[in-house]
ZAKEMI-870254 format. One record per residue (C-alpha): x, y, z; residue number from 1; residue in three letters. Coordinates in steps of 0.2 Angstrom, whole numbers, plus 5000, padded with zeros to 4 digits. Layout:
<rs>
R   xx   yy   zz   i  aa
R    X    Y    Z NUM Ala
...
</rs>
This chain:
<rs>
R   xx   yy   zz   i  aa
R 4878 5122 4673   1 Unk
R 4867 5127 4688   2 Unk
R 4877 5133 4703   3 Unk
R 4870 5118 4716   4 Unk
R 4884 5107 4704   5 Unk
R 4901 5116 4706   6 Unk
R 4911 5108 4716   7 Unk
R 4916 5120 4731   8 Unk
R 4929 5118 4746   9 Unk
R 4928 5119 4764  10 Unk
R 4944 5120 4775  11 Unk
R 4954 5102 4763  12 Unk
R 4940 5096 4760  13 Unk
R 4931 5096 4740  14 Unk
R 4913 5094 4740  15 Unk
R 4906 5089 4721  16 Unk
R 4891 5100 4723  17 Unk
R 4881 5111 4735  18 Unk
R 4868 5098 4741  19 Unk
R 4871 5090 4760  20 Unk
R 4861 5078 4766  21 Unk
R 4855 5085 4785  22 Unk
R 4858 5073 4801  23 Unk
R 4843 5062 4802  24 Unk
R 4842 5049 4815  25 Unk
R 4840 5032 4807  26 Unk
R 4837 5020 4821  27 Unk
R 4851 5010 4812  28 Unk
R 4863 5006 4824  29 Unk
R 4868 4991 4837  30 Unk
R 4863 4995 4852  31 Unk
R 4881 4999 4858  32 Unk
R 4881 5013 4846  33 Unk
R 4889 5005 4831  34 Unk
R 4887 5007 4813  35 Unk
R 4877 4991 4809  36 Unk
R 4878 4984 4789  37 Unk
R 4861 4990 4784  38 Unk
R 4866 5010 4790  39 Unk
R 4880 5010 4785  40 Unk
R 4870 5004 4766  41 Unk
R 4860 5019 4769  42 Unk
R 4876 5030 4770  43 Unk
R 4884 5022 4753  44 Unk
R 4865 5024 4744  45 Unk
R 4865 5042 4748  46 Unk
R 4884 5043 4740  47 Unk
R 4880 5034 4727  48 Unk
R 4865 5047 4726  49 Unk
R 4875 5060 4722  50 Unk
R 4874 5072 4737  51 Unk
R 4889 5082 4740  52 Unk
R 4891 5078 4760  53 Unk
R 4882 5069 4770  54 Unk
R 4880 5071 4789  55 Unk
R 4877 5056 4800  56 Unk
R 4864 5054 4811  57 Unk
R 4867 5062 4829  58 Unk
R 4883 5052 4838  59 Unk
R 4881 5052 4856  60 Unk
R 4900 5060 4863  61 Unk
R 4897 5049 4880  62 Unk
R 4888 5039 4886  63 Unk
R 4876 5051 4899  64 Unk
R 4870 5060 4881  65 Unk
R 4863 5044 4873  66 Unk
R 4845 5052 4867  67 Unk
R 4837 5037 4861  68 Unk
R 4840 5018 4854  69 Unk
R 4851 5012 4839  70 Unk
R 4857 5029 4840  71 Unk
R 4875 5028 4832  72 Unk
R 4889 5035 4844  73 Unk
R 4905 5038 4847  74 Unk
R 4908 5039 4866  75 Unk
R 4923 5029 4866  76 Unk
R 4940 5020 4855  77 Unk
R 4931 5004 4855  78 Unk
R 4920 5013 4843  79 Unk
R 4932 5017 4830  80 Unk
R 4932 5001 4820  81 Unk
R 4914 5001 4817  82 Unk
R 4916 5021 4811  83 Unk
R 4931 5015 4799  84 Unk
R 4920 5004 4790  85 Unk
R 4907 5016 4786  86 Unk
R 4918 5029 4780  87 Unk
R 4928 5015 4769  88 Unk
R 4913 5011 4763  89 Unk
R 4906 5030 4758  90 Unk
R 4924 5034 4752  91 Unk
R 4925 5021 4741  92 Unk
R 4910 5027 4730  93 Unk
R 4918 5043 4731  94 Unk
R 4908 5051 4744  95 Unk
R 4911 5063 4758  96 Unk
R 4905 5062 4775  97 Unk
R 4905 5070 4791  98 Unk
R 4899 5065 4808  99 Unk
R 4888 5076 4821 100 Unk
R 4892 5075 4838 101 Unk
R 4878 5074 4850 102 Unk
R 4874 5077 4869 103 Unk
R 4857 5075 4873 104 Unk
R 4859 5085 4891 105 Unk
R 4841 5083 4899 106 Unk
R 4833 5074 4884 107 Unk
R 4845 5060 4887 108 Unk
R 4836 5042 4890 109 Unk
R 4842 5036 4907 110 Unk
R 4834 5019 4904 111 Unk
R 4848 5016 4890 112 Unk
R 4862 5024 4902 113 Unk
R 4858 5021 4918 114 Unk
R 4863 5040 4922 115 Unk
R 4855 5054 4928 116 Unk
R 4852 5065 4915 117 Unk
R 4859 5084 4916 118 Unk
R 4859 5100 4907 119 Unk
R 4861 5120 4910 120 Unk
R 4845 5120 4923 121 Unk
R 4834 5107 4927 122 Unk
R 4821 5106 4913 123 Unk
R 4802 5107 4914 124 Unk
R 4794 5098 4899 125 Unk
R 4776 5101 4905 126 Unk
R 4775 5083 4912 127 Unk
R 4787 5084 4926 128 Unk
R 4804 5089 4929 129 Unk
R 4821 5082 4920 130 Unk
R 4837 5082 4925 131 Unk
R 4849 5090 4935 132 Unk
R 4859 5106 4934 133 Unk
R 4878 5104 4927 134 Unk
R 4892 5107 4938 135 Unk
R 4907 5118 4932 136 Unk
R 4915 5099 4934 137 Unk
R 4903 5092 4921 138 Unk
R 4903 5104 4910 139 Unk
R 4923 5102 4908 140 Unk
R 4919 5082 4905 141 Unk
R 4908 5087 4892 142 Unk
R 4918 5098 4883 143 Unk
R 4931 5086 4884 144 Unk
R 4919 5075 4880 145 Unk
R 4918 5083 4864 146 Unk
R 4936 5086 4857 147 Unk
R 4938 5067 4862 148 Unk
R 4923 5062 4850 149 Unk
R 4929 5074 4836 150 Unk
R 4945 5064 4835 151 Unk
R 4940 5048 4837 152 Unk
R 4930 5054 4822 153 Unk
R 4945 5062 4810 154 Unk
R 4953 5043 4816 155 Unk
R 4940 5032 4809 156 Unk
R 4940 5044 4793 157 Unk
R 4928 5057 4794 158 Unk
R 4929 5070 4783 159 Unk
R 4922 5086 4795 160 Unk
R 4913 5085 4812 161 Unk
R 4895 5094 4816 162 Unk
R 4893 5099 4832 163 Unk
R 4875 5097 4837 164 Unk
R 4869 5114 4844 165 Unk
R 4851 5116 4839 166 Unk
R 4835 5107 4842 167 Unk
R 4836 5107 4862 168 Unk
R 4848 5094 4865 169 Unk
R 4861 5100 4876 170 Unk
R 4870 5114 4868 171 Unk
R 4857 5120 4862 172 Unk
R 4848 5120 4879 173 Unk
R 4863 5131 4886 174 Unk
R 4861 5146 4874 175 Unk
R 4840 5145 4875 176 Unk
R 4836 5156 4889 177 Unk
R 4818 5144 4889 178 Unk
R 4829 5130 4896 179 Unk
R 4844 5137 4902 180 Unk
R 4839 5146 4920 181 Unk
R 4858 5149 4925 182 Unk
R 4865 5166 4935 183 Unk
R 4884 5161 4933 184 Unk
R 4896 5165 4919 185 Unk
R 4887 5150 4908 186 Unk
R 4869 5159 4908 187 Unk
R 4859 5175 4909 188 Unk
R 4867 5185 4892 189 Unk
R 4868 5180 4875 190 Unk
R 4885 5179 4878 191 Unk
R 4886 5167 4893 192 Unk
R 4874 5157 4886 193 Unk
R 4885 5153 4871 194 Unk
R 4899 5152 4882 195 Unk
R 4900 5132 4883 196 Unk
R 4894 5131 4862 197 Unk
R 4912 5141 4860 198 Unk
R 4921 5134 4871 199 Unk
R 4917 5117 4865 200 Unk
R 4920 5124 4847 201 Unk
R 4938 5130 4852 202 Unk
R 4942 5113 4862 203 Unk
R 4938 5101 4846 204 Unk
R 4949 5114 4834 205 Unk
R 4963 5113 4847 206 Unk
R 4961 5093 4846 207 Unk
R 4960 5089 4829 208 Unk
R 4971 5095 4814 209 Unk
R 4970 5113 4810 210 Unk
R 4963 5107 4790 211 Unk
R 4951 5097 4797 212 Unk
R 4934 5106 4797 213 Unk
R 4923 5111 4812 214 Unk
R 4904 5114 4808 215 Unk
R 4890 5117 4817 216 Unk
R 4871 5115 4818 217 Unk
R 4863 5131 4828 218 Unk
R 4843 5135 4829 219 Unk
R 4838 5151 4818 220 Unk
R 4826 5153 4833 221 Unk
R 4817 5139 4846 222 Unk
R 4799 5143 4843 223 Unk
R 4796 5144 4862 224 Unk
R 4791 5158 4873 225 Unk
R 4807 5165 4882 226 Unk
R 4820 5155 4868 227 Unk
R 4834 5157 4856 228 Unk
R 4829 5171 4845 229 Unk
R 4837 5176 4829 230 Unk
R 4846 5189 4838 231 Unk
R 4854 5178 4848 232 Unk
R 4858 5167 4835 233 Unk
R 4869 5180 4826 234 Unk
R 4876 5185 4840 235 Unk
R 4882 5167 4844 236 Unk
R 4887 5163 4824 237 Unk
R 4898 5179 4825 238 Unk
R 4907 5173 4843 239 Unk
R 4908 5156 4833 240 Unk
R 4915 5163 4817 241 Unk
R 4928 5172 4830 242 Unk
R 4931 5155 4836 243 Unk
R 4936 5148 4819 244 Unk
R 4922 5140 4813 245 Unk
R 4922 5132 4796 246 Unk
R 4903 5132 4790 247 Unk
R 4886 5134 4802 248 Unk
R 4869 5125 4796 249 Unk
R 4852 5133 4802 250 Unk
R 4839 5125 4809 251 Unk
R 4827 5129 4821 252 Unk
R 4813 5124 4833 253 Unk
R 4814 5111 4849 254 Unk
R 4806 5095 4855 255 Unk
R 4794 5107 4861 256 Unk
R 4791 5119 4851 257 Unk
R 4775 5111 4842 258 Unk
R 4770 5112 4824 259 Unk
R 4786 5123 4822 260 Unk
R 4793 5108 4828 261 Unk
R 4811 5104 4817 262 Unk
R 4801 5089 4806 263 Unk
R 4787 5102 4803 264 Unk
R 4771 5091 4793 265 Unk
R 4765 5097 4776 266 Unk
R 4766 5107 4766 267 Unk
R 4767 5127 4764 268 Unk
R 4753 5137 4766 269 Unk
R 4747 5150 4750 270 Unk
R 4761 5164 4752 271 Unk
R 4773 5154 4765 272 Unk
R 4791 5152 4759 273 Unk
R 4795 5135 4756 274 Unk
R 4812 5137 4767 275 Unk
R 4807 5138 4782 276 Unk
R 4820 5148 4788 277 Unk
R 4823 5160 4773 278 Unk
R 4821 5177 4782 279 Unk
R 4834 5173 4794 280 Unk
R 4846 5167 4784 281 Unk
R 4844 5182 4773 282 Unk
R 4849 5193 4790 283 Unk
R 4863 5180 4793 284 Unk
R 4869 5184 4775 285 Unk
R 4869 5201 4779 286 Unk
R 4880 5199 4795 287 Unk
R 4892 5183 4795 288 Unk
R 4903 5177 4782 289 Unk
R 4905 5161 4789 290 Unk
R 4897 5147 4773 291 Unk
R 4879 5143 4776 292 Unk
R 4869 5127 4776 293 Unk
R 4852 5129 4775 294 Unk
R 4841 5115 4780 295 Unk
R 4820 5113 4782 296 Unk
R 4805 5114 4768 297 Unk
R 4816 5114 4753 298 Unk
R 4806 5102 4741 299 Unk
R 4810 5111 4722 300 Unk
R 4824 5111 4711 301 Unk
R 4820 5129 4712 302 Unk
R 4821 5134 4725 303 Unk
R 4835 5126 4729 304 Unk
R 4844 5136 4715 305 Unk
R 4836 5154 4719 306 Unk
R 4843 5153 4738 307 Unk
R 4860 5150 4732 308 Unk
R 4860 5162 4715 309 Unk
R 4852 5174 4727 310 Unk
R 4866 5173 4740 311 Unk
R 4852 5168 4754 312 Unk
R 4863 5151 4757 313 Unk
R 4881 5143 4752 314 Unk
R 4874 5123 4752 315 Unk
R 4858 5115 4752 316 Unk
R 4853 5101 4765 317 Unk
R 4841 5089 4764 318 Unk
R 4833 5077 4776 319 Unk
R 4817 5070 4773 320 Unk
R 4819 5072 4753 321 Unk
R 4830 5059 4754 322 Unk
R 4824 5047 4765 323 Unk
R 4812 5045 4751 324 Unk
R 4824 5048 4737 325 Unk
R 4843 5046 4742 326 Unk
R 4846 5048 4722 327 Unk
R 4835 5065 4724 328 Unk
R 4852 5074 4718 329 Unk
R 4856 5063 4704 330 Unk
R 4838 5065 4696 331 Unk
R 4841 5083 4697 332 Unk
R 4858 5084 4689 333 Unk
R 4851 5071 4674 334 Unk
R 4838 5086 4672 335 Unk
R 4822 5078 4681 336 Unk
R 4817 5093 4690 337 Unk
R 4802 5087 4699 338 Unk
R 4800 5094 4718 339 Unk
R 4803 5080 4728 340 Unk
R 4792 5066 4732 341 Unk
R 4793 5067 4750 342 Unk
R 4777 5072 4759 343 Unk
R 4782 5080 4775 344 Unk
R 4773 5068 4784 345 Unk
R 4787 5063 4796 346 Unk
R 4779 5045 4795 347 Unk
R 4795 5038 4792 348 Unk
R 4799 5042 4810 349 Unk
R 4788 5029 4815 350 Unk
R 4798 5014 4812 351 Unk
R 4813 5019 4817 352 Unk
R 4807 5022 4834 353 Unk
R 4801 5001 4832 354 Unk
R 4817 4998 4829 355 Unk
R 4816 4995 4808 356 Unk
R 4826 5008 4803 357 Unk
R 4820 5024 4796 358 Unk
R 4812 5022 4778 359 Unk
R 4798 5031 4770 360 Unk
R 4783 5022 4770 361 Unk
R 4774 5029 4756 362 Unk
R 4769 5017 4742 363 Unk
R 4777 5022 4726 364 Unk
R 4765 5018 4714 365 Unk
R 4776 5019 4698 366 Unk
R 4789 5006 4708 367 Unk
R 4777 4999 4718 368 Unk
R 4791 5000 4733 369 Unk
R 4792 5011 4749 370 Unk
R 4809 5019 4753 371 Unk
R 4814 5005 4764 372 Unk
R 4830 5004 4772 373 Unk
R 4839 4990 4764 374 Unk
R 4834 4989 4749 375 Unk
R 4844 4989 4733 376 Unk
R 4858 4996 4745 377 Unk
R 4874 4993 4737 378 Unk
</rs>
């Protein structure tokens, strides 16, 4: 049996394979932040999909952080019924699942929260000037902010948290030197710049049980003049590996970071790797010994396979793949081992941000479906 099958642990928790489905916003959720039915029918299709664990979708940790509508969150108790549901739900099909806990710092939409947004600096976007600077006062809220989310998730039944640290959202902004203009202890170095990422990492281990595990989602690099390079990022997995933390999934690129953008569109070029973060996750290999999670371009069976035979990665996630194809995993356990369908377009953006829920909107021609959200759910 191929490796992406064996059934691996993490801190308690037993994962049936090596496959993790990514955080991916899905535009699913009321507009106070809770799990409505049709996402939390997304969450059960992937489990009954067959991937090992999935992520959820970025959960705003307070209220400020919101990014963006029908963004699921986790701000407050009042939100732990609606979480409980979803993971009864998941765990009932015999799935595993774990939330990722979201600030948006200057990113965050006002409109939706009626705050100021803040971050390490005030941020230019290239079409004016966001936010403001964070006081040493915020950034003790929002660390706190933090270990409250992770447990009011491991309450509601969540089976690990992801802390959100890549992208540009707001701890990510702290360790990218591109956004983060600071000259006190929480800017300037690599190692101040990481300060809040660890410090937040240390604050949600001393709140929640010590089985329970911690992940986190770091940039390989930002793709942006003066940003995160994949220096810093090893330097800020090994002070997060100091930390405690349990497993570390790479990413890269920002909002503004362009084509190299997170969602990149198409396909790889003749002689580009299909991961788009391969070379550095090689070095991190080299480096940390922390479990990986690999995430962007992996479209093949294998590849998927070469990257974890190879030692290159420890799991496998998928985002796009399987808003197309939640049962992307089961076809390829069944031994159907063509590459994904998904296109790379990122179309499937598009509705969500109308407020339909993200669903591929590429015709299937043998189904004659699109990947709808909501359909054949349960």
């Amino acid at each position: 049996m191929s490796r992406l099958f064996e059934p691996t642990s993490i801190k308690n928790v037993v994962l049936t394979n090596r496959f993790i489905r990514s955080a991916t916003w899905e535009g699913l959720a009321s507009d106070d932040g809770s799990p409505t039915p049709m996402l939390i029918g997304m969450s059960a299709r992937l489990a009954q999909g067959g991937v090992g664990l999935i992520i959820t979708g970025h959960a705003y940790v307070s209220r400020e952080g919101q990014a963006g509508p029908w963004q699921l969150g986790v701000y407050s108790d009042g939100c732990i019924p609606g979480l409980a549901e979803m993971t009864r739900t998941i765990h009932a099909i015999g799935g595993k699942v774990a939330m990722q806990l979201a600030h948006a710092g200057s990113r965050a939409d006002s409109r939706l929260s009626g705050l100021e947004p803040k971050g390490p600096s005030v941020t230019d976007t290239g079409a004016g000037l966001v936010g403001r600077e964070m006081t040493r006062e915020d950034i003790e809220e929002v660390t706190a902010a933090f270990a409250d989310a992770a447990v009011r998730a491991r309450k509601a039944g969540f089976d690990a948290v992801q802390i959100h640290a890549a992208h540009g959202y707001l701890l990510s902004q702290f360790l990218s030197p591109f956004f983060n203009k600071r000259k006190d202890e929480y800017g300037s170095r690599i190692e101040n710049r990481a300060r809040l990422v660890v410090q937040v990492s240390r604050a949600i281990r001393k709140a929640v049980d010590a089985d329970f595990p911690v992940f986190i989602k770091l940039n390989s690099e930002d793709f942006l003049p003066g940003g995160i390079t994949v220096e810093d990022m090893l330097q800020t997995a090994t002070m997060l590996e100091e930390a405690g933390i349990d497993a570390i999934e790479m990413s890269g690129g920002t909002f503004l970071s362009g084509k190299n953008n997170p969602s990149r569109q198409g396909r790889p070029g003749s002689g580009e790797p299909e991961a788009y973060y391969e070379a550095a996750a090689r070095r991190y290999k080299e480096k940390i010994r922390v479990p990986l999670m690999l995430v962007g371009g992996i479209r093949t069976f294998e590849t998927a396979e070469k990257l974890v035979n190879e030692g290159v990665t420890d799991y496998i996630a998928l985002s796009r793949p399987l808003i197309r194809e939640p049962d992307l995993v089961n076809l390829w356990k069944s031994g159907d081992r063509r590459p994904a369908s998904c296109l790379s377009d990122s179309r499937c953006f598009k509705p969500a941000r109308e407020g339909q829920g993200i669903f591929c909107v590429v015709e299937d021609h043998d189904k004659g479906t699109t990947g709808k959200a909501g359909s054949s759910i349960y």
